[in-house]
C-alpha positions as CSV (number, residue, x, y, z in Angstrom):
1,X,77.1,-55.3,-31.5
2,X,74.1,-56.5,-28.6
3,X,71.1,-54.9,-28.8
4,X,71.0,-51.4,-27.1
5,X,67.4,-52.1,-25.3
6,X,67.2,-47.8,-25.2
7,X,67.7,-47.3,-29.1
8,X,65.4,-50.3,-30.2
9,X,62.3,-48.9,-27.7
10,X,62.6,-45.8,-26.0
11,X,59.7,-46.4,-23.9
12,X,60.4,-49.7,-22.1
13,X,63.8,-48.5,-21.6
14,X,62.1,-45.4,-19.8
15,X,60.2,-47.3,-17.6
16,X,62.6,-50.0,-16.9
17,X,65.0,-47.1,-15.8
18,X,62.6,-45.9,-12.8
19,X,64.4,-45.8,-9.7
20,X,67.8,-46.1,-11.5
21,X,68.5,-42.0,-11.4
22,X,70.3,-42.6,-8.5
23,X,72.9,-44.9,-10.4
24,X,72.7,-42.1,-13.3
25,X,73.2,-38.9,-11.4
26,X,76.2,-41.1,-9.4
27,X,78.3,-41.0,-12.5
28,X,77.0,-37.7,-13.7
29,X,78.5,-35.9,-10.4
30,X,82.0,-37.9,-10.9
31,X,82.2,-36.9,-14.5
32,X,81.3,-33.1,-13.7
33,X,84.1,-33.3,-11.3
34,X,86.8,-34.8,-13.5
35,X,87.0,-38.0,-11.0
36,X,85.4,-40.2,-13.3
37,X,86.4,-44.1,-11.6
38,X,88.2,-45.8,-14.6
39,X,85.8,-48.7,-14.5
40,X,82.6,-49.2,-13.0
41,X,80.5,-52.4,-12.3
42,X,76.7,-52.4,-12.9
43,X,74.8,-55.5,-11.1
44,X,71.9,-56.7,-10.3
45,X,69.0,-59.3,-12.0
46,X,69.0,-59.9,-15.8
47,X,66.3,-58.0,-17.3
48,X,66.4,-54.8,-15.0
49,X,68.2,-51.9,-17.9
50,X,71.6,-53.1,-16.8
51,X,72.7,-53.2,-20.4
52,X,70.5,-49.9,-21.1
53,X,72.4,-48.0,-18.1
54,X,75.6,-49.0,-19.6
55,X,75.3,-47.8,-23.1
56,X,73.6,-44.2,-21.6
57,X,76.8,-44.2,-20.2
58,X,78.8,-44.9,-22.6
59,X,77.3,-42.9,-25.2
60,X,77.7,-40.3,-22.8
61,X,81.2,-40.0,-22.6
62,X,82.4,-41.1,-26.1
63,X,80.3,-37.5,-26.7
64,X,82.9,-35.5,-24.0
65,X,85.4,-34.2,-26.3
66,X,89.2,-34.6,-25.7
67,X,89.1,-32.9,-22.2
68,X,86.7,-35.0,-21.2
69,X,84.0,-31.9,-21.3
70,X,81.2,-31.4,-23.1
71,X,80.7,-28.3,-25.8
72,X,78.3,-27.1,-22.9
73,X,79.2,-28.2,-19.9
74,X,78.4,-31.2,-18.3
75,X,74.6,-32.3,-19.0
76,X,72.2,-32.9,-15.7
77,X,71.2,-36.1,-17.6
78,X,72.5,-39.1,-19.6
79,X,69.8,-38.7,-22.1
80,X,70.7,-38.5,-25.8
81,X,68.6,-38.0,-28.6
82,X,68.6,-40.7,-31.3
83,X,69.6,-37.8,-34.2
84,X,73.1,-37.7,-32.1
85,X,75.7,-38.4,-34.2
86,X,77.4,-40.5,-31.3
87,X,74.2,-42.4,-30.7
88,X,73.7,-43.3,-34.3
89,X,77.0,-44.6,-34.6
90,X,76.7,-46.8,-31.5
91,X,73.7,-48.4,-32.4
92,X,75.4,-49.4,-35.7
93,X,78.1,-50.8,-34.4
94,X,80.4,-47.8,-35.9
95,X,81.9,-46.4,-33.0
96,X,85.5,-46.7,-33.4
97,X,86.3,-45.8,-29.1
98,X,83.9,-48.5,-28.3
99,X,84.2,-52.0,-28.0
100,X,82.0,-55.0,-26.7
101,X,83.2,-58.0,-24.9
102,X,80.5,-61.1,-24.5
103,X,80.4,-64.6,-25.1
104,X,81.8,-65.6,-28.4
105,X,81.3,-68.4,-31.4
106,X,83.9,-71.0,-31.1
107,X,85.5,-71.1,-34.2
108,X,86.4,-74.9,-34.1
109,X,82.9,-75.7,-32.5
110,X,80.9,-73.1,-34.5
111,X,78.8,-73.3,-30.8
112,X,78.4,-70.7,-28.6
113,X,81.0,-70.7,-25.9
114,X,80.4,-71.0,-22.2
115,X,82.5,-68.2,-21.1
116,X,84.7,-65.4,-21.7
117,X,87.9,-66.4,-22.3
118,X,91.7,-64.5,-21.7
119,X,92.0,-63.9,-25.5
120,X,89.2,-61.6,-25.5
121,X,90.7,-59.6,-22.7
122,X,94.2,-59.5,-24.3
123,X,92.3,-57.7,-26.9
124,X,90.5,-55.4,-24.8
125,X,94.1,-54.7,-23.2
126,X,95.3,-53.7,-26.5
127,X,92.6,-51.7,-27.9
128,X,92.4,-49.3,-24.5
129,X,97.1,-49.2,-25.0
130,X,95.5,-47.4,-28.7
131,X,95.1,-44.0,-29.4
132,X,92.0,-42.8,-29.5
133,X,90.3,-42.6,-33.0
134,X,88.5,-39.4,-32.5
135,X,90.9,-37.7,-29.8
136,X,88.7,-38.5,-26.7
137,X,88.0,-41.4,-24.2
138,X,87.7,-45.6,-25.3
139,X,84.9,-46.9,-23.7
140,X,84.5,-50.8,-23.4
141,X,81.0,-52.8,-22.0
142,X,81.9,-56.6,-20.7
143,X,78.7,-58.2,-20.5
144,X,78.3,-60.6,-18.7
145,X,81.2,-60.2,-16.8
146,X,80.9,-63.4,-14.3
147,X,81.3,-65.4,-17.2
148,X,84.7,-64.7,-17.5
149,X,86.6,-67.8,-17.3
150,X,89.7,-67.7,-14.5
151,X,92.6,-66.8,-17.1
152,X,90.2,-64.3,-18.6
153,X,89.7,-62.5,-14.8
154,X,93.4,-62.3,-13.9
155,X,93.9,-60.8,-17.3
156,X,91.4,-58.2,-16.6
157,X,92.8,-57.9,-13.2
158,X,95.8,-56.7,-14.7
159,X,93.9,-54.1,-17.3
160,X,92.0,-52.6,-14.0
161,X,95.5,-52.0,-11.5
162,X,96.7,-49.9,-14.5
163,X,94.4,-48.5,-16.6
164,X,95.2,-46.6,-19.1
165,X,94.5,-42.8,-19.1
166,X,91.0,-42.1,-20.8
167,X,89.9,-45.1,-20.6
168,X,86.6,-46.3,-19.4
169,X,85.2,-50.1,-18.6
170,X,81.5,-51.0,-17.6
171,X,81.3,-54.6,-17.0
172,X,77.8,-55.5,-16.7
173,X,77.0,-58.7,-14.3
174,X,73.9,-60.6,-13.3
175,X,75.5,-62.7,-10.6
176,X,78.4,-60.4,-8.8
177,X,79.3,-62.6,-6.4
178,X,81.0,-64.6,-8.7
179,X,83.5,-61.9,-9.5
180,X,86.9,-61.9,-8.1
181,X,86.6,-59.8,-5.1
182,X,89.7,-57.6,-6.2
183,X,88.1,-57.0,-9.6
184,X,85.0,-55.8,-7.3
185,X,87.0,-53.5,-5.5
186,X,88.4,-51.8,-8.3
187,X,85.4,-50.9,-9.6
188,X,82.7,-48.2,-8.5
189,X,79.7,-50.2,-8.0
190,X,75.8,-49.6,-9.0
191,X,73.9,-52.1,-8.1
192,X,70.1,-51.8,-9.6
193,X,67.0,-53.3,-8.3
194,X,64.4,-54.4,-10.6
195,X,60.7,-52.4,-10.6
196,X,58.2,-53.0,-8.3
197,X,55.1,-55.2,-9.3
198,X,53.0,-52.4,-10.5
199,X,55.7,-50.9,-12.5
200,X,56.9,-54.1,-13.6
201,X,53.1,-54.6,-14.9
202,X,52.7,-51.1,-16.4
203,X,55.6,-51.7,-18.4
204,X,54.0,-55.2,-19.5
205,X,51.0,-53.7,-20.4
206,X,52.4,-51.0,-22.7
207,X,54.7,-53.6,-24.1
208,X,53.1,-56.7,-25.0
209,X,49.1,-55.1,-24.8
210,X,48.1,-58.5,-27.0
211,X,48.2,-60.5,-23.2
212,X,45.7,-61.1,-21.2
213,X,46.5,-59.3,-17.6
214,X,46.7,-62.9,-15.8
215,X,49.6,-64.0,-18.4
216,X,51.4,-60.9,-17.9
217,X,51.2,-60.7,-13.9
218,X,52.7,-64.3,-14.3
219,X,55.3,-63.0,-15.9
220,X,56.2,-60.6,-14.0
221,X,56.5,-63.0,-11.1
222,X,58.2,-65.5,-12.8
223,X,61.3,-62.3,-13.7
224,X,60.7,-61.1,-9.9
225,X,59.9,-57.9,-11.3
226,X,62.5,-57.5,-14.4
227,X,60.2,-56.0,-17.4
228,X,62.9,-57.1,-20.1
229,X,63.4,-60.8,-19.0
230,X,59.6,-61.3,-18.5
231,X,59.3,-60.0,-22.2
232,X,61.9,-62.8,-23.1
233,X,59.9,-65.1,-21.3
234,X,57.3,-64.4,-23.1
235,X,58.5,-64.2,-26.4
236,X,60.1,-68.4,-25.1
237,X,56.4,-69.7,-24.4
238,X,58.4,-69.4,-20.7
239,X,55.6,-69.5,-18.8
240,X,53.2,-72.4,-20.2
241,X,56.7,-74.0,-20.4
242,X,57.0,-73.5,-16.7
243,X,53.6,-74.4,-16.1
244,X,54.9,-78.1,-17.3
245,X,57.7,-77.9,-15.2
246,X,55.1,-77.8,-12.2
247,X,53.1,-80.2,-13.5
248,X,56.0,-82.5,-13.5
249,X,57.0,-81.9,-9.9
250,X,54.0,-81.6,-8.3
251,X,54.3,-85.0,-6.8
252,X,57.0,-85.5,-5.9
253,X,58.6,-87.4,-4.8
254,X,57.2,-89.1,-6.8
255,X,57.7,-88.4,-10.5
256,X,56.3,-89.8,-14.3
257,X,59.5,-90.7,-15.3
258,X,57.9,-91.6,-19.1
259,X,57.0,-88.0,-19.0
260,X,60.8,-86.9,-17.5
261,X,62.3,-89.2,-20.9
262,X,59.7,-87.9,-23.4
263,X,60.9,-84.1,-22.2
264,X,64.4,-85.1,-22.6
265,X,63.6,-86.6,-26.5
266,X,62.3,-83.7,-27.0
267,X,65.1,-81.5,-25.8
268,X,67.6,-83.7,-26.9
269,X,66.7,-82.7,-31.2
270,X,69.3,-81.2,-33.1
271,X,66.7,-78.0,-33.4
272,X,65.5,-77.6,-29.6
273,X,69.0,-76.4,-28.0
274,X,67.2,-73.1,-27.3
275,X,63.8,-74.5,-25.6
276,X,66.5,-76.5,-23.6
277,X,68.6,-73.4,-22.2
278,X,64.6,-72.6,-21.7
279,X,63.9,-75.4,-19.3
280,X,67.2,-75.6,-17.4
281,X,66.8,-71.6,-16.5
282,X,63.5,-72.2,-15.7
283,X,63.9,-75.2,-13.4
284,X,67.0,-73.4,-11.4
285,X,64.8,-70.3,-11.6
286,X,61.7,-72.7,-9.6
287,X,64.4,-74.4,-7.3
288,X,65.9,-70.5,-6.8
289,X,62.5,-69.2,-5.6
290,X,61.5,-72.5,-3.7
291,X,64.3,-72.2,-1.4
292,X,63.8,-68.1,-1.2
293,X,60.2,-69.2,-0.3
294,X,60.8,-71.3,2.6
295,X,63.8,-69.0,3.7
296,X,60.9,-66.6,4.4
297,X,63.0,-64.2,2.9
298,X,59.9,-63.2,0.2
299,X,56.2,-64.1,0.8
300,X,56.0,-67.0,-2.5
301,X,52.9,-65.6,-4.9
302,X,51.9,-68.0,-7.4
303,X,53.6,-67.8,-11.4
304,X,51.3,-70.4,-12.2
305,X,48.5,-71.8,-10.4
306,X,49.5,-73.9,-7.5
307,X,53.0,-73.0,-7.1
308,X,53.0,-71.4,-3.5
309,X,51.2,-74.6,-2.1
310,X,53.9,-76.7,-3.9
311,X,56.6,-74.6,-2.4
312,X,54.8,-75.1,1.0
313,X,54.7,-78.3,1.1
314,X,58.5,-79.3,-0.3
315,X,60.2,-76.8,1.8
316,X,57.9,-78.6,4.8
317,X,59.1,-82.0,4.6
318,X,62.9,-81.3,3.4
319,X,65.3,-78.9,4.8
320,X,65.6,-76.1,3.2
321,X,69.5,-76.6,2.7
322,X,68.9,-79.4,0.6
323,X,66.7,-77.4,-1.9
324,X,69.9,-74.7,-1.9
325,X,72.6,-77.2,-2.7
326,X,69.7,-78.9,-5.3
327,X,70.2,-75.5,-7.0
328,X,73.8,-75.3,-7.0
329,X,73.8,-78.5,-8.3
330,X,72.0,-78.6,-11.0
331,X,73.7,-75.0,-11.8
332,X,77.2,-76.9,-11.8
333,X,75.4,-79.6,-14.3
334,X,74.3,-77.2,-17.1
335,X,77.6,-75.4,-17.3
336,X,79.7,-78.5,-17.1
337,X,77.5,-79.8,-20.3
338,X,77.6,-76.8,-21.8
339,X,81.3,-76.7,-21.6
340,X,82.1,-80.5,-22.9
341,X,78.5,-81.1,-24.9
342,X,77.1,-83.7,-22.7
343,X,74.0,-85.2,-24.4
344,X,71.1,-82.8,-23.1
345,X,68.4,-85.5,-22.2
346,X,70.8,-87.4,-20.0
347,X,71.3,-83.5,-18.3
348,X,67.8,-83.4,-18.2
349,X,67.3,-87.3,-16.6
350,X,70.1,-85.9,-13.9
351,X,68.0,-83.2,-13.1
352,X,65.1,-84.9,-12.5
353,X,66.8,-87.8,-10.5
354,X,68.4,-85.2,-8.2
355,X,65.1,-83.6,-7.6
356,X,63.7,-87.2,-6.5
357,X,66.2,-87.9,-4.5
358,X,66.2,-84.7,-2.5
359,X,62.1,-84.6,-2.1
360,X,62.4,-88.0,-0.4
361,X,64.7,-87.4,2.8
C-alpha cells in the first residue's frame, strides 16, 4: 500500500489541501445526492495532495454503509479521525473493498517497470465483478494513471463504459493530457492547483524547520509551488544537485564535456539508479521551465542563483520551439531507456549532446 501523505502527517496534508475544498465539497454534494460519478479523475502537478484527496475520498465512502449512507447522514466534510476503524484499516493496507493500482516489480527483471500494464487492469476488472467484503462500495486508486501502457488503457476503457454497481475508481494523474480522451470523458474531473508561494513556504517552514529560508524558497521554486515534491527534493539533495546542472549549462553552447562523462560514471554505478531518475527529472524539469520562461507564460524567478539570466539569454538566441521539442526529446529518451535498460551514462551523453546542438542554431 503507497503512503497515505494525510495519515503519515496530518499537518502538511492540511496545508497542502488549501484551496482544494472546492474539489472536496464537489464530491461531497454528489454523494449526498445519490449521483456519485462511478469514477473520477484527480490531476494536476505531482506534489500538490492529489494522492491525499483521493484516499479522503476513499476512506470516505468505504465508511457509507450498504446504501451508500452514512449512520448520520451525509458528513459536510471528508475528514476522518485516525481512531476510525475504516481509517486504521486503510493505512494498513487491510481494507478488503480497496485496492491500489501503480507501477509494479517485474518479476523476470526484479526492476521497477515503466508502466502499468493490461494485467493489472484485468485484475482491477475482476476485483470491482466481486462482491463486496463488508456489504458496501469497492473503491480502487490508479496512480499514476498516464502511465498506463496502451493495452492497459483500452482495458480500463472497457471497466469505465460499464461499471459495475457500487463501484468507485480515482485515478490519480500528474500529466492528463496523456490520457485517452474517452477515458477523460468518462470521468468527473478535479483538477488541483498547487499553493501559492507563501503557502507553499509556510508549509516548508513547518515541515523541514532545520533549512535555512533561502534553501527552502528554492525549493519551492524548483516544485512551482508543490509542498510535497519540494520535500522530496529535499530529502534528494535536488536542489545542490540542480545547482550542478546549471553549472553545467551555463555556457553553452559550449559545454565541459570531461565534466558531462564524469556525471555519466557516476550515474552509470550499479548503486546511483536513484540520483539518476534525480538528474533526468531535474534537467526536463530546467528545460520545462526554460521554455515556460521565454513563452512569457510565468515571470522566471531564480531556484538557484543565476537561473533567470541563463533562461534569458538561451531563450534569446534560439527559438523557443526548439527548447519545447529539446524537452520532448529528452522525455522520449528516459522512458525508452527505462523501458529496454539502455546504459544510463550514454542517456546522460545524449542528453547533453542534444542540448549542444540546440543552443547553437
Amino acid at each position: 500500500m503507497a503512503d497515505d501523505p494525510e495519515a503519515l502527517s496530518g499537518p502538511i496534508a492540511a496545508a497542502i489541501l488549501i484551496g482544494h475544498g472546492g474539489a472536496e465539497q464537489a464530491f461531497l454534494d454528489t454523494a449526498a445526492a445519490q449521483r456519485l460519478p462511478h469514477a473520477w479523475l484527480l490531476s494536476g502537478p505531482r506534489g500538490i495532495g492529489k494522492m491525499t484527496l483521493a484516499y479522503r475520498m476513499a476512506r470516505f465512502q468505504l465508511s457509507q454503509g450498504a446504501d451508500g449512507g452514512g449512520l448520520f447522514g451525509t458528513p459536510d466534510s471528508l475528514e476522518m479521525a485516525p481512531e476510525h476503524d475504516v481509517f486504521r484499516r486503510v493505512l494498513a493496507g487491510g481494507h478488503g473493498d480497496l485496492q491500489l493500482i501503480e507501477r509494479a516489480l517485474n518479476d523476470k527483471t526484479k526492476k521497477m517497470r515503466g508502466d502499468i500494464v493490461v494485467d493489472q487492469i484485468r485484475a482491477l476488472g475482476r476485483f470491482f465483478a466481486m462482491t463486496s467484503a463488508e456489504g458496501g462500495w469497492r473503491v480502487a486508486i490508479i496512480d499514476g494513471a498516464e502511465e498506463m501502457n496502451p493495452n492497459a488503457a483500452n482495458a480500463l476503457l472497457k471497466l469505465l463504459e460499464e461499471p459495475p454497481k457500487k463501484s468507485l475508481l480515482l485515478l490519480v494523474s500528474h500529466a492528463a493530457g496523456r490520457l485517452l480522451p474517452t477515458i477523460r470523458s468518462r470521468c468527473r474531473h478535479l483538477a488541483l492547483r498547487p499553493l501559492a508561494e507563501a503557502e507553499a513556504m509556510a508549509v516548508m517552514a513547518q515541515q523541514a524547520p532545520e533549512m535555512d529560508e533561502g534553501e527552502r524558497l528554492g525549493l519551492v521554486r524548483l516544485a512551482e509551488g508543490s509542498p510535497g515534491r519540494a520535500l522530496a527534493m529535499g530529502a534528494e539533495g535536488g536542489l545542490q544537485t540542480y545547482d550542478e546542472l546549471l553549472k553545467l549549462v551555463r555556457n553553452l553552447p559550449e559545454l565541459d564535456f570531461a565534466a558531462v562523462h564524469a556525471l555519466g560514471d557516476r550515474l552509470n554505478r550499479a548503486n546511483n539508479e536513484a540520483a539518476y531518475r534525480v538528474w533526468i527529472d531535474l534537467l526536463r524539469l530546467w528545460l520545462s521551465r526554460l521554455a515556460r520562461g521565454g513563452a512569457g507564460l510565468e515571470g522566471m524567478r531564480d531556484a538557484v542563483a543565476g537561473e533567470a539570466s541563463l533562461a534569458t539569454r538561451l531563450t534569446g538566441a534560439v527559438g523557443l520551439d526548439r527548447w519545447v521539442e529539446l524537452w520532448e526529446k529528452v522525455g522520449g529518451l528516459a522512458m525508452r531507456a527505462e523501458r529496454v535498460n539502455l546504459d544510463r551514462k550514454q542517456v546522460v551523453l545524449s542528453a547533453f549532446m542534444d542540448l549542444q546542438s540546440t543552443a547553437r542554431h
